[in-house]
C-alpha positions in Angstrom: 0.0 0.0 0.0 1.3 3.6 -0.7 0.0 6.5 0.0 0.9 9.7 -2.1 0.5 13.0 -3.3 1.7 15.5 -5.6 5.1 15.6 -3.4 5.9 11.7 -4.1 5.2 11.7 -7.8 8.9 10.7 -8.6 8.8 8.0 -6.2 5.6 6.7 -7.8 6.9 7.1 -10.8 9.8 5.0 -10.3 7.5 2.5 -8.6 5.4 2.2 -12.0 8.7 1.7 -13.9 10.1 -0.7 -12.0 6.9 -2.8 -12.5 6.5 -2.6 -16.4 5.5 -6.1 -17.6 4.3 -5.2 -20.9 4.9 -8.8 -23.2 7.6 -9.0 -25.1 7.5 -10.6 -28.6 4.6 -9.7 -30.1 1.8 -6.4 -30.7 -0.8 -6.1 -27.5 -4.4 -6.8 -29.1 -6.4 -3.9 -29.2 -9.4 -5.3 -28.5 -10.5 -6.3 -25.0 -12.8 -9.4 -25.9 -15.2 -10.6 -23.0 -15.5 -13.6 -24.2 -18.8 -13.6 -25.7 -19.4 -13.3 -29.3 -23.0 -12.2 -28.4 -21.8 -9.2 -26.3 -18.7 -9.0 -28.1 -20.3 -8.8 -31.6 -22.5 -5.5 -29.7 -19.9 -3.5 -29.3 -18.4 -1.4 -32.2 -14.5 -3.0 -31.7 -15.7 -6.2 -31.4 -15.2 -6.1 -27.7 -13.9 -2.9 -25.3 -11.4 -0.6 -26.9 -7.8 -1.5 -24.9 -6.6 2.4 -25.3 -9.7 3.6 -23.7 -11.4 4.8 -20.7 -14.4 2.3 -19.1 -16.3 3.5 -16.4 -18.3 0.7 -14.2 -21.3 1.6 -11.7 -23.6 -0.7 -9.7 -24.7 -2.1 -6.9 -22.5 -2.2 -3.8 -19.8 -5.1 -4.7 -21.7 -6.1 -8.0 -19.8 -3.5 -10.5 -16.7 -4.7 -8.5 -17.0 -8.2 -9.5 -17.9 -7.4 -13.1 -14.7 -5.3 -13.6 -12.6 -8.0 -12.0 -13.7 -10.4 -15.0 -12.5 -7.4 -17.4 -9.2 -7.3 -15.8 -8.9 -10.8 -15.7 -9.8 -10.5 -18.9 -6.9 -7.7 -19.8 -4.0 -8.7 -17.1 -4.3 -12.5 -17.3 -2.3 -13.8 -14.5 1.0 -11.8 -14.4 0.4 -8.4 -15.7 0.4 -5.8 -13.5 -2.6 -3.2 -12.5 -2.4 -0.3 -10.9 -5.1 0.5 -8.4 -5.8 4.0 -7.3 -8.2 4.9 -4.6 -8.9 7.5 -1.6 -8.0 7.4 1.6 -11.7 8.0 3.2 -12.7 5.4 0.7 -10.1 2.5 1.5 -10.6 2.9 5.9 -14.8 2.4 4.9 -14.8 -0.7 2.4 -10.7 -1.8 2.7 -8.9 -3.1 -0.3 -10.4 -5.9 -2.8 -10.8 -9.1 -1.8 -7.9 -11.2 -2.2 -9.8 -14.5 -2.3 -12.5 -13.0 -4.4 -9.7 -11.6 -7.0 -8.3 -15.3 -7.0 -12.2 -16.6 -8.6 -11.1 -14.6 -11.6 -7.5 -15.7 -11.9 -5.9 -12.7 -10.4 -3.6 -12.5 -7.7 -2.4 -9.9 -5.1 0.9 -9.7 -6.5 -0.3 -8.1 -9.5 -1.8 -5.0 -7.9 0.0 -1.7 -7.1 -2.5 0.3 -4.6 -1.9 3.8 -4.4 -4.3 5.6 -1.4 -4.5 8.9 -2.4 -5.6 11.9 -0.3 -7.8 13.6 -3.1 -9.7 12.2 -6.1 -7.4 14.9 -7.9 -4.7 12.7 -6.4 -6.2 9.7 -7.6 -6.3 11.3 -11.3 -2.9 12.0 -11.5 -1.4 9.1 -10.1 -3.8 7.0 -12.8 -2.4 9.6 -15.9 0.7 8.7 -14.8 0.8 5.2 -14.5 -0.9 4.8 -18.5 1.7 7.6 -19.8 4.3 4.7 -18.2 3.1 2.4 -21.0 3.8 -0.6 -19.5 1.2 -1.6 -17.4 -1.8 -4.1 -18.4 -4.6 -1.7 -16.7 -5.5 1.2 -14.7 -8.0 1.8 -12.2 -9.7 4.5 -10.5 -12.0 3.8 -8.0 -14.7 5.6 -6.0 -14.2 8.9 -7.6 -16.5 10.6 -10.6 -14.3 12.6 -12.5 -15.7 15.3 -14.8 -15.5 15.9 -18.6 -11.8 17.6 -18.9 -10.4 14.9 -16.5 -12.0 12.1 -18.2 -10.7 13.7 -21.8 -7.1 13.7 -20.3 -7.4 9.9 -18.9 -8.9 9.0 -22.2 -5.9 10.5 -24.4 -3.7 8.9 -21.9 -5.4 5.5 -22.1 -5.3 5.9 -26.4 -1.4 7.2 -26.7 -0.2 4.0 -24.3 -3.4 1.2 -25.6 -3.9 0.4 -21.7 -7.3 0.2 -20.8 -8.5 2.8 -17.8 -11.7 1.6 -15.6 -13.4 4.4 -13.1 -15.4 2.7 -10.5 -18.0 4.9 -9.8 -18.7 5.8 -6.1 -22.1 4.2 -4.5 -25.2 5.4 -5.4 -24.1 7.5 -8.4 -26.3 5.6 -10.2 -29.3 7.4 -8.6 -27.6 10.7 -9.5 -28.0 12.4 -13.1 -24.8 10.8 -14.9 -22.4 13.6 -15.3 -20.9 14.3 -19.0 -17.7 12.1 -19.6 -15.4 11.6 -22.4 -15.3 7.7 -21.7 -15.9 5.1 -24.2 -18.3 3.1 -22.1 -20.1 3.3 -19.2 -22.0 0.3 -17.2 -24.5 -0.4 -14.7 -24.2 -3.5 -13.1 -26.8 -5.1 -10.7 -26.2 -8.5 -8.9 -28.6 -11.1 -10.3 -30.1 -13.7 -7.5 -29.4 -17.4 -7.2 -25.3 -17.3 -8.0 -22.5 -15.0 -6.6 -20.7 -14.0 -10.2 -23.8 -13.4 -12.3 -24.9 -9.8 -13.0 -27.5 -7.7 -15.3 -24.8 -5.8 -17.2 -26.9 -2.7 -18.6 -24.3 -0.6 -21.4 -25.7 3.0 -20.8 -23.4 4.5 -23.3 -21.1 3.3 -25.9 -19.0 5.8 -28.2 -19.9 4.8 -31.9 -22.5 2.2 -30.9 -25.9 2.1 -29.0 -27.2 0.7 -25.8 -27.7 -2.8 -24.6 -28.7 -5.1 -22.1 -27.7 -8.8 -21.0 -27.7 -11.3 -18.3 -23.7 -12.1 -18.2 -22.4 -14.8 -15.7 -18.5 -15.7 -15.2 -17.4 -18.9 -16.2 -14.9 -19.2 -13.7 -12.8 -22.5 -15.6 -12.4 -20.6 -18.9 -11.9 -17.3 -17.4 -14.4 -15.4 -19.6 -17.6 -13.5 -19.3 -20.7 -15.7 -21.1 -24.8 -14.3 -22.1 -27.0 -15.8 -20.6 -29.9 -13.9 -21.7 -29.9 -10.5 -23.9 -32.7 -8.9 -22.5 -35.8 -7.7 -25.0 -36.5 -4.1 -25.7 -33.4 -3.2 -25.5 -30.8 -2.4 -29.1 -27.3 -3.1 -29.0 -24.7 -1.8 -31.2 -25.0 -1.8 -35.1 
């Protein structure tokens, strides 16, 4: 765990560096594919852009587990993520999981956490670490940036092709949904009857249109599967 500010932003930039694990031999997809050709197929790059900025709200833990599948889905089991967070944030809900990460094949030792004092903290410690180019994904979470810092993360995210998720705080989704220069944005609601299965609602895709599904994690492949594509609702064309 650090915890930084603008003071420490040469240490956190050597911390970033030191961890680059970008793989060697071979171009980075720029597609993130979620493993489903029916919600794959609905969104205009044939999966979620890699240089681009996602942002993920929800119900209490349920956008939480869907965005662990989508960096299960980007980091695999060695690349590294940076984690960004605030301090009032991290003492009332404490880090992820670690046994909950481990149901999506991700481990602890992937994860830099940085606890910042300010969401403007949190903001430029996640620039920073996609301008590093060599990390598999960057997070910000509990924070609900507006337009010109969501612009800035989103050029970031495009110049390196590393994929940049914003958790949005609790209850947001109850709020009016503030203009952002994101790619995405999600609601995700937890679905009785099984602990990774979620109504994943696509409130707004750049280039493409809404949709709606029923998405479970099949936990042996490591991939997000349909279950049900909900009627009366489009999806991208």
């Amino acid at each position: 765990m650090h915890e930084t500010g603008p003071e420490n932003l040469s240490a956190l930039r050597w911390k970033i560096r030191a961890l680059q694990t970008r793989p060697s031999g071979g171009e980075v997809a720029q597609t993130l594919m979620l493993g489903d050709a029916a919600i794959d197929g609905a969104l205009p790059w044939g999966g979620l852009k890699r240089g681009g900025l996602h942002e993920i709200g929800g119900d209490g833990s349920a956008g939480c587990g869907f965005h662990a599948g989508l960096l299960s889905r980007t980091a695999g089991r060695d690349g590294r993520i940076l984690w960004c967070h605030p301090v009032a944030m991290v003492r009332e809900t404490g880090l992820p999981y670690g046994p909950g990460l481990a149901a999506f094949g991700l481990t602890a030792g992937q994860f830099l956490f940085v606890r910042a004092k300010k969401s403007v903290d949190v903001l430029w410690a996640m620039e920073e670490g996609l301008r590093s180019g060599g990390l598999a994904a960057v997070v910000g979470d509990g924070i609900a940036p507006d337009f010109t810092a969501t612009r800035r993360l989103q050029l970031a995210a495009e110049a390196s092709e590393t994929p940049a998720f914003i958790l949005l705080p609790p209850g947001s989704a109850a709020k009016a949904e503030p203009l952002s220069a994101a790619l995405t944005r999600w609601r995700i609601h937890a679905r009785p009857g099984r602990a990774m299965r979620w109504r994943a609602e696509l409130r707004r895709c750049r280039g493409g249109t809404p949709g709606e599904w029923i998405v479970e994690w099949y936990e042996q492949a490591l991939h997000f599967r349909v279950a049900e594509a909900l009627a009366g609702r489009a999806t991208a064309g």
